[in-house]
Every structure is written in structure tokens, then in C-alpha cells.
C-alpha positions as CSV (number, residue, x, y, z in Angstrom):
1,X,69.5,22.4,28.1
2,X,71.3,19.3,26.7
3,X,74.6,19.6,26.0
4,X,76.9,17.5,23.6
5,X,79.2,14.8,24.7
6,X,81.9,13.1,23.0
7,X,82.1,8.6,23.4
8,X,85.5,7.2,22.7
9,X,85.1,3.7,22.0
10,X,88.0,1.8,21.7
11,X,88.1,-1.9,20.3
12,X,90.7,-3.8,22.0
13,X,91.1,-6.7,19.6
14,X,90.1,-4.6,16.4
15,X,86.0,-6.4,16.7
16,X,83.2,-5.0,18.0
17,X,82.5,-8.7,19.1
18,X,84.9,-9.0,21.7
19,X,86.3,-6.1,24.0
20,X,85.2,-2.8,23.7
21,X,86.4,0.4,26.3
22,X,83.8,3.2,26.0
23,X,84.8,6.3,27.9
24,X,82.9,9.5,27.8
25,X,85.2,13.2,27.6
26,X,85.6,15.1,31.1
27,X,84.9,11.7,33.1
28,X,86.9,9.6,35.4
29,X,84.8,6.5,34.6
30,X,84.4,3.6,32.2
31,X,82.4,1.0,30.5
32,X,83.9,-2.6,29.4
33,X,81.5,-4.4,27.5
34,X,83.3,-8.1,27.6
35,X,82.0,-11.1,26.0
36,X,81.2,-14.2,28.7
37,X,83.8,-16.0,26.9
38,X,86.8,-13.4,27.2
39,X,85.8,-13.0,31.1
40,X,88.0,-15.9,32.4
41,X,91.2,-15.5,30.8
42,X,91.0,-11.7,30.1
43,X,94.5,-10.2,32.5
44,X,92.9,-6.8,32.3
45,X,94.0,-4.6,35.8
46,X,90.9,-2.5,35.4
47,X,88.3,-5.7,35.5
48,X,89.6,-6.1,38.8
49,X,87.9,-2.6,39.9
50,X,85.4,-1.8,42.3
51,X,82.3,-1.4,39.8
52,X,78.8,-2.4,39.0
53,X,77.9,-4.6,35.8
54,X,75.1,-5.8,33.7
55,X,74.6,-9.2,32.9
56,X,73.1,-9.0,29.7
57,X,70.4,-13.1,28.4
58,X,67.0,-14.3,26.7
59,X,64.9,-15.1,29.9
60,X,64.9,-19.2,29.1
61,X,61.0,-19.5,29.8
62,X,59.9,-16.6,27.4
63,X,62.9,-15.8,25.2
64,X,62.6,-12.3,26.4
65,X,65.4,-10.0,26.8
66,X,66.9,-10.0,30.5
67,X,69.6,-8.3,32.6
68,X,70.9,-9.0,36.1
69,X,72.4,-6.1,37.7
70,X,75.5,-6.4,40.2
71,X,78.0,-4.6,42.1
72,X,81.6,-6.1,43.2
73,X,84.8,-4.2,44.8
74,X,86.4,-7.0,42.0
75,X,84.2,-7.0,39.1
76,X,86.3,-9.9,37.4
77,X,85.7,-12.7,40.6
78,X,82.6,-11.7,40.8
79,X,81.8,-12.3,36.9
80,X,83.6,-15.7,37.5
81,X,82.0,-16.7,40.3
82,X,79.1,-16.0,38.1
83,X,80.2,-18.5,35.6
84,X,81.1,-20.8,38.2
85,X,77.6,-20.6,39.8
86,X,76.1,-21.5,36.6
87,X,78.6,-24.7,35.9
88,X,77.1,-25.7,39.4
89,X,73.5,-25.1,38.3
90,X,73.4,-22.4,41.4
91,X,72.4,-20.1,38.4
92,X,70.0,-20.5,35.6
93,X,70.3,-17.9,32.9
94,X,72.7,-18.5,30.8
95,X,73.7,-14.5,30.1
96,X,76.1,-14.1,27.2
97,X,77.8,-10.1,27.5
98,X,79.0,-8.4,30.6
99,X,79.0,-4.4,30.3
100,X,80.8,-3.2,33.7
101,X,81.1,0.1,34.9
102,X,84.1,1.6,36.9
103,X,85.4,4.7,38.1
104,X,88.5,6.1,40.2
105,X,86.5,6.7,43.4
106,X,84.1,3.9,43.5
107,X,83.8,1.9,47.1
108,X,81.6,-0.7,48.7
109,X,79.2,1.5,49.6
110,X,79.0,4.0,46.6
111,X,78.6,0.7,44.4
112,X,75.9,-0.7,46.4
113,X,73.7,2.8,46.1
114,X,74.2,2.8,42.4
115,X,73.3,-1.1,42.3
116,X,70.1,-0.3,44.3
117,X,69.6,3.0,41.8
118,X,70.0,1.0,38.5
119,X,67.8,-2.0,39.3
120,X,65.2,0.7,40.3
121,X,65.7,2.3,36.4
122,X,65.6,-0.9,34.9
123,X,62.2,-2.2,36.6
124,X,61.0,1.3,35.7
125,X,62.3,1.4,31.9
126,X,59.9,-2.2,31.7
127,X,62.6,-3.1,28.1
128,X,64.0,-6.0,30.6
129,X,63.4,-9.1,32.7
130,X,65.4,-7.4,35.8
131,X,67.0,-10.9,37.3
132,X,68.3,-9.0,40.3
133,X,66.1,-9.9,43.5
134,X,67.8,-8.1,46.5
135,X,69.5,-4.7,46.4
136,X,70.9,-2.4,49.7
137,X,68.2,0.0,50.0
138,X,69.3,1.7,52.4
139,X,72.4,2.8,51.8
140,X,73.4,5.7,53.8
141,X,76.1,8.3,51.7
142,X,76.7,11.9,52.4
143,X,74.6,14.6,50.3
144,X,77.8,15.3,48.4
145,X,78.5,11.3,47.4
146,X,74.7,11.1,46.1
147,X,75.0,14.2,44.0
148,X,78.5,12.5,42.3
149,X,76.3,8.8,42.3
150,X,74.0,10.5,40.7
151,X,76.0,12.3,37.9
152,X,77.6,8.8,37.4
153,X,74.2,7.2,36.8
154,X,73.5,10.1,34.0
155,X,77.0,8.8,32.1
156,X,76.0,5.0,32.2
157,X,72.5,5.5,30.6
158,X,74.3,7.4,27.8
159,X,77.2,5.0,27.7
160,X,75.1,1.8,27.7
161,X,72.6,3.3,25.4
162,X,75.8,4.0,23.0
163,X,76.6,0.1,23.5
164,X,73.1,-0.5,21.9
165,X,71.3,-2.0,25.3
166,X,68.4,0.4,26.2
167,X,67.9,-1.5,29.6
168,X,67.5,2.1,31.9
169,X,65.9,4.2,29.0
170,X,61.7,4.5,29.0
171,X,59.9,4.0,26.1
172,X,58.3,8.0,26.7
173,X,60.0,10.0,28.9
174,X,57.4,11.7,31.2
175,X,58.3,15.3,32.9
176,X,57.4,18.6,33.1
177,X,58.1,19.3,30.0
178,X,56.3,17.5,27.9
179,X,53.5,18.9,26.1
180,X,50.5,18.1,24.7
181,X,50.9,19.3,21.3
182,X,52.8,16.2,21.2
183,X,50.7,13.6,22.3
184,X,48.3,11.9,20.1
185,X,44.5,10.7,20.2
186,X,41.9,8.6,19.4
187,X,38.7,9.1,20.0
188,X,35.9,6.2,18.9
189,X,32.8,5.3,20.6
190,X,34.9,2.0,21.2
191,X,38.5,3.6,21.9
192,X,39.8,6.4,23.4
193,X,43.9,6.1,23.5
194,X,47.0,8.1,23.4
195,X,50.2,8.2,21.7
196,X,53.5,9.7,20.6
197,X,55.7,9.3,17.9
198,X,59.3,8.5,19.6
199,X,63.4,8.1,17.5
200,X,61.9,4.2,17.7
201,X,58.3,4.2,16.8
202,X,55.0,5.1,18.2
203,X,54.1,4.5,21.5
204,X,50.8,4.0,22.9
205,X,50.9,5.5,26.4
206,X,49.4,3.8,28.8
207,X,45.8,3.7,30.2
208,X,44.6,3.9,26.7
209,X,41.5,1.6,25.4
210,X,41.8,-1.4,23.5
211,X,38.8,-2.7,21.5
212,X,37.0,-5.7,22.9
213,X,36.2,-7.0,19.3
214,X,37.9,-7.5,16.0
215,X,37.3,-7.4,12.3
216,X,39.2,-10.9,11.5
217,X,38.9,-9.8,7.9
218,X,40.6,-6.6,8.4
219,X,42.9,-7.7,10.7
220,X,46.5,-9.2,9.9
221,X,47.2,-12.6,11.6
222,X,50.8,-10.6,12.7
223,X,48.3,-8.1,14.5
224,X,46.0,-10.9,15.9
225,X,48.6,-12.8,17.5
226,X,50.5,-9.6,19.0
227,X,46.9,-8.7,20.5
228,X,46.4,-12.0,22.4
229,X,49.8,-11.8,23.3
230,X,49.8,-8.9,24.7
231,X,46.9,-9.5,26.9
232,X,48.1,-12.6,27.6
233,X,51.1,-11.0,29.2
234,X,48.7,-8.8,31.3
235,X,50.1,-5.5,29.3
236,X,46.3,-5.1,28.7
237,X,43.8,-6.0,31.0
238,X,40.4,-5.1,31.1
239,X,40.8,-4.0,27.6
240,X,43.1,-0.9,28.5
241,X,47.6,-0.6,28.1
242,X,48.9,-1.7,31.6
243,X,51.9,0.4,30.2
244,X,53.6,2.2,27.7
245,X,53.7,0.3,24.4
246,X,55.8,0.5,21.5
247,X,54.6,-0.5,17.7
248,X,56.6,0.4,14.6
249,X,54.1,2.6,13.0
250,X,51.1,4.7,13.7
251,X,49.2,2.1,11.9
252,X,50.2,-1.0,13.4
253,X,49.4,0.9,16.8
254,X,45.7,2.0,15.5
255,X,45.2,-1.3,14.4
256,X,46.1,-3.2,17.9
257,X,44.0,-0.6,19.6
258,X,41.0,-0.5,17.0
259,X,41.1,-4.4,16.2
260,X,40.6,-3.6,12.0
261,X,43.2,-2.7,9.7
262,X,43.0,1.5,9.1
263,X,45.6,4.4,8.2
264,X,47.2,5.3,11.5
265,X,48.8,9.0,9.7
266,X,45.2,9.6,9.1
267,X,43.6,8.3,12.6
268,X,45.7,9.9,15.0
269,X,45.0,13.3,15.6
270,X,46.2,16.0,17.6
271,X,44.4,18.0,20.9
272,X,42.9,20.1,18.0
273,X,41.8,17.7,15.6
274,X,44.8,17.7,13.3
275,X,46.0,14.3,12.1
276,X,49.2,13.2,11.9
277,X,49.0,13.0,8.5
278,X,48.5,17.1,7.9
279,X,51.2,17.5,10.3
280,X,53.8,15.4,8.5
281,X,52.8,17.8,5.2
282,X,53.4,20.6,7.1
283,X,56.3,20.0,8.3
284,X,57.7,18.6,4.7
């Protein structure tokens, strides 16, 4: 069961442009989300922690979103070594907000497991370019240390989520309890696929079949170029997802998948042949 938390954010210099301190109720940790160019002069005795922090950029040879993930027993000369590197050309994206994480009992090695731990959710959650290369894998902590890591990982996702970066978050959580009544399907003699509708779209869940032709009639010139994009990026190969996907509407994710413009409320259907369409009325 999901309880309910309480976020205090607090804006330092009265903008949620510049420094921002969110803190969750009941915990002894924090997140500083700090723009690059308040890192050097900030005085702040809490940047000076032992913590781990997200390096938030556009990946400069696709423009995609991008994140390198760190840990440092001093956050702050870490982040200007950072800058530093970069003035030196040792570095080569140029990243442009800090979000750093801290808490009362944090060490060298607790930070290094919840380095290792967040670079893993991010590679998993597939929203960013993960710029992080090496992590300690191996980190060796009592049973007691990973339970508290662990707890600590649960209040960053919700924290940086809050902050509006959904680097650790999947597009569709898959566990135990999902269920099919609410999964989606299609089911052509061209295309057999699955979704869900999600709080930021609908998915189409990977594995799902993607037509081999197109109706360039039907078919927007938006869609066209997302399609060949998309397959270009290897998200589809041999004409099935490579991963989750996320489209805006149940039409525009019919259409990539059935390559002709059609009513996604009324293609989607459930396990027992209900479309989405009926379901929305029913539930209205």
C-alpha cells in the first residue's frame, strides 16, 4: 500500500531558477537542485557533504536528454572540478543543473553503492543518455546499510521526480501486480502489439509489431519521420519495439505501429475485445 508523503521545497533566492532545497517529512536527507552557474561561488556548508549528484545536458551529438551520475565525500569540489574539467576540454558535455543528494549518515562507501544503484536505474528507466562509464560494483556494506541505501534510493526517485527529471522512473512499471485487464492489444494480420495508457501517455510495450509498409496518404509526415527515426535509432528492429515506447495518444501509437492514420480509442482493445473507446464511456 502507498502511503502519502509530504515535499517541502524551499526557494532560496525566491526563483525556481536558481536554488531550490527539497526535503521529504520523517527523513534525514536532502536534494539541492543548483544551477551550473551558482556552483562556484555558492558558500553553502551542506554542498560540502558527502552525497551523490546528477549532472543534468542535451547529449551534443543527438540533442537528447543526458545525465551523468556521481558520488563525492565533497559534492561542491567535485562539481568544480567538473567545471574545471570542462574549461580544460577533459569533459565534453556541457551539463547545465546539478541536483545533489545528501544525508546525515552518508560515507565513502554508502555513496559509492548508491552511485553504482542509480546508474543501474537510470540505464534501466532508458529516459536518459547515462554519461557515467565506471561505477564500484562491488561494494561490500552490511545487510543493515543496504536496507537504509535502499530506503534512501526510494526518497530520491520521488524527490527527483518532484524536481520534474524522470531520469530513474520507467515508462511502465512491470511487477507482480500488474494485470492484464490493463494492457492493451492489437491484433491485425500485419500487427500484433501491446499497450497501456500511463499519467503521460500511451505506451507501447515492447516486443510489439510494427508494420513493414505504409499508407503515405494516410499517414502524417510528423508520423513518417518519427517511424524512420525510430528505427533508425534501433528502438525497432526487425519491424518489432526494442523497448517500451511512449506516444501521446492511443492514436498516434496505432498509427506508428499500423503505418495509416486510424482511431486509436477505437483500435485498442482489451483481453476481451473491448476497446478503449467503450471503456472510457463506461467509466464517464
Amino acid at each position: 500500500m502507498a502511503y502519502g508523503k509530504t515535499i517541502e521545497l524551499f526557494l532560496v533566492n525566491g526563483t525556481a531558477n536558481s536554488l531550490v532545497i527539497a526535503e521529504l517529512s520523517n527523513w534525514n536527507g536532502k536534494a539541492i537542485k543548483i544551477p551550473r552557474m551558482e556552483i562556484a561561488k555558492s558558500n553553502r556548508g551542506d554542498l560540502t557533504s558527502a552525497g551523490v549528484y546528477f549532472l543534468f545536458c542535451k547529449a551534443d551529438d543527438t540533442g537528447k536528454d543526458a545525465v551523468y551520475i556521481g558520488e563525492a565525500e565533497n559534492v561542491k569540489e567535485r562539481l568544480v572540478q567538473h567545471l574545471r574539467d570542462y574549461q580544460a576540454d577533459k569533459e565534453k558535455y556541457y551539463w547545465t543543473t546539478a541536483i545533489i543528494f545528501i544525508g546525515n549518515e552518508l560515507n565513502k562507501t554508502l555513496i559509492r553503492y548508491l552511485e553504482n544503484k542509480l546508474v543501474e536505474l537510470a540505464n534501466s528507466s532508458k529516459r536518459y543518455i547515462v554519461l557515467t562509464k565506471n561505477t564500484y560494483r562491488n561494494t561490500v556494506i552490511k545487510e543493515s546499510q543496504i536496507a537504509a541505501m535502499e530506503e534512501f534510493i526510494d526518497n530520491i526517485k520521488v524527490l527527483i521526480n518532484a524536481l520534474g527529471y524522470k531520469v530513474l522512473e520507467p515508462l511502465v512499471i512491470h511487477n507482480s501486480q500488474s494485470t492484464d485487464d490493463e494492457i492493451l492489444f492489437i491484433d491485425t494480420k500485419t500487427v500484433t502489439a501491446k499497450g497501456k495508457i500511463t499519467s503521460e501517455g500511451f505506451v507501447v510495450l515492447e516486443g510489439s509489431d510494427v508494420s513493414e509498409k505504409i499508407a503515405d496518404k494516410s499517414l502524417s509526415d510528423g508520423m513518417r519521420a518519427l517511424r524512420q527515426k525510430l528505427f533508425e535509432n534501433g528502438k525497432v528492429q526487425n519491424f518489432h519495439t526494442t523497448e517500451d515506447l511512449l506516444f501521446s495518444s492511443s492514436s498516434a501509437a496505432a498509427d506508428f505501429l499500423l503505418g495509416y492514420n486510424v482511431s486509436g480509442p477505437k483500435t485498442w482493445k482489451n483481453k476481451n475485445g473491448v476497446s478503449l473507446k467503450e471503456i472510457d464511456n463506461s467509466n464517464n
